[in-house]
DOTI-362261 format. One record per atom (N, C-alpha, C): atom name; x, y, z. Coordinates in steps of 0.2 Angstrom, whole numbers. Each point is the difference from the previous one (the first is absolute). Layout:
<pts>
(pt "CA", (X, Y, Z))
...
</pts>
This chain:
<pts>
(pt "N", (179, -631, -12))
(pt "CA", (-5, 4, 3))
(pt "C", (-3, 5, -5))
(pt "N", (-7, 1, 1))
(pt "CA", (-4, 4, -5))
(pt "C", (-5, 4, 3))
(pt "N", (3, 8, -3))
(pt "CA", (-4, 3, 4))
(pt "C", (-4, 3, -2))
(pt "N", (-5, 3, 2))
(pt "CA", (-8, 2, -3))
(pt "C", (-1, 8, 1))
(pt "N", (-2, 3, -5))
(pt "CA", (2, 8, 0))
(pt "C", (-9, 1, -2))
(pt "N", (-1, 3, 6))
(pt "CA", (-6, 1, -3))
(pt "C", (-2, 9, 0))
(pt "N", (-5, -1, -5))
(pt "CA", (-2, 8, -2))
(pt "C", (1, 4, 7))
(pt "N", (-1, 6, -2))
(pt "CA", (0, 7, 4))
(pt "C", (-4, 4, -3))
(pt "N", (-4, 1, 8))
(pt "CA", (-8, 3, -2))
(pt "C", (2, 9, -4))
(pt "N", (8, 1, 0))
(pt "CA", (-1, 8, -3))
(pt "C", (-2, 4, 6))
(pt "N", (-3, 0, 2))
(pt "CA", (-3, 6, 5))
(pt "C", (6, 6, 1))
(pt "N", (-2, 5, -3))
(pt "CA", (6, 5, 1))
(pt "C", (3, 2, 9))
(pt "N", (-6, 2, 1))
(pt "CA", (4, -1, 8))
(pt "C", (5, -5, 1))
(pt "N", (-3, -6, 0))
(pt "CA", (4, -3, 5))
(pt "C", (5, -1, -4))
(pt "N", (3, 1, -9))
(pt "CA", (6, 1, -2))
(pt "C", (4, 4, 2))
(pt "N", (-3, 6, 2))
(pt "CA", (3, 5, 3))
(pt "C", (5, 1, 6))
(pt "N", (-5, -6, 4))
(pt "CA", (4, -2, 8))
(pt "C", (5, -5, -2))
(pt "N", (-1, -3, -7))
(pt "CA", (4, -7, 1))
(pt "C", (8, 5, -4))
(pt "N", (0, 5, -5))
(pt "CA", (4, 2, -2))
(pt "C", (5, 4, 6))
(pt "N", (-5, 4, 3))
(pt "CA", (3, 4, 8))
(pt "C", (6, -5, 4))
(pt "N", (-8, -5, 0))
(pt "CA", (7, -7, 5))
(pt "C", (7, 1, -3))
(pt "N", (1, -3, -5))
(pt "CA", (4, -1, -5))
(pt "C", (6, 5, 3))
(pt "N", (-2, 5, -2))
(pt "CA", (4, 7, 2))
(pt "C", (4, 1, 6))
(pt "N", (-6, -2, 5))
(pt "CA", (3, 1, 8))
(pt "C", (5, -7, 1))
(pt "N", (-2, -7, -2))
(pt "CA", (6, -6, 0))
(pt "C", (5, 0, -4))
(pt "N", (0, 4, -5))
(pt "CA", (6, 2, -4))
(pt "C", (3, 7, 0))
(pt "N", (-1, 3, 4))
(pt "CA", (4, 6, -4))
(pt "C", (4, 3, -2))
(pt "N", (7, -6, 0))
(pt "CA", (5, 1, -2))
(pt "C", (2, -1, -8))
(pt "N", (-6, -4, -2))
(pt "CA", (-1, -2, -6))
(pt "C", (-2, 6, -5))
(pt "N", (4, 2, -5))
(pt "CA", (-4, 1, -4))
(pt "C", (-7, -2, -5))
(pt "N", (1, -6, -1))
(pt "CA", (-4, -5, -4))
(pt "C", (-8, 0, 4))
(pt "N", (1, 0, 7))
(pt "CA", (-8, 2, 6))
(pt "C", (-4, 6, -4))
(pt "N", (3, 4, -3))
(pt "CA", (-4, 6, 0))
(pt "C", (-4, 1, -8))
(pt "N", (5, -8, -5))
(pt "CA", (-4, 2, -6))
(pt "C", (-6, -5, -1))
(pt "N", (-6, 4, 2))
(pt "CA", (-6, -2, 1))
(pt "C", (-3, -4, -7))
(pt "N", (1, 2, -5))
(pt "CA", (-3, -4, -7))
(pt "C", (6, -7, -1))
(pt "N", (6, 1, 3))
(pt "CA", (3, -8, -3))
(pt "C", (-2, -3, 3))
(pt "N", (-2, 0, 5))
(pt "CA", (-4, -4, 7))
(pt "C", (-6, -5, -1))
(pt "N", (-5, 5, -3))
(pt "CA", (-5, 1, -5))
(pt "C", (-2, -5, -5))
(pt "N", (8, 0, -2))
(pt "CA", (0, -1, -9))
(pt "C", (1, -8, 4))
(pt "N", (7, -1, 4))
(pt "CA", (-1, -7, 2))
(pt "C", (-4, -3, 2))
(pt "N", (-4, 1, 3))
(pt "CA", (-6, -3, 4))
(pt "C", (-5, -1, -6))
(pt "N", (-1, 5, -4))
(pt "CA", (-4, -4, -5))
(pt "C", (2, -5, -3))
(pt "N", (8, 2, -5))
(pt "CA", (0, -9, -3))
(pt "C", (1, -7, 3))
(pt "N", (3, 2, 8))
(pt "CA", (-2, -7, 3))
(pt "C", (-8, -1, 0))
(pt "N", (-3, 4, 2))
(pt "CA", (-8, -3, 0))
(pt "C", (-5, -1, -8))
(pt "N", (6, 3, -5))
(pt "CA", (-4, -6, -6))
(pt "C", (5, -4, -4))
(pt "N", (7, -1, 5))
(pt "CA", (6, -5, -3))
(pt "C", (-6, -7, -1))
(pt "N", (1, -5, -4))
(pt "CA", (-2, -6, 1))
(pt "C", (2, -4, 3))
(pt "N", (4, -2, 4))
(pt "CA", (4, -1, 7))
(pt "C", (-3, 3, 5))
(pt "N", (-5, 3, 0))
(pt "CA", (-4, 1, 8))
(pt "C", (-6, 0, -1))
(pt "N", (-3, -5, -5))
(pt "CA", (-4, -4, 2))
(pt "C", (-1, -7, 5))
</pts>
């Protein structure tokens, strides 16, 4: 199976509700709260060559 990662329009708000989510579904976690690793993943899967 092969999955398709497409762009993220960036829009700061609604990063901001999607990081929040994050928070509230996880809070036990500490890893929910580091908002740049999050960030940093989502970037390389959307320019990895495998998610085209």
């Amino acid at each position: 199976m092969k999955v398709a990662v497409r762009p993220f329009d960036h829009c700061p708000e609604l990063q901001r509700g999607i990081d929040r989510l994050r928070t509230l579904i996880f809070p036990h976690m500490p890893e929910a709260y580091d908002v740049e690793w999050h960030h940093d993943v989502w970037r390389w899967l959307e320019s990895h060559p495998l998610a085209e």
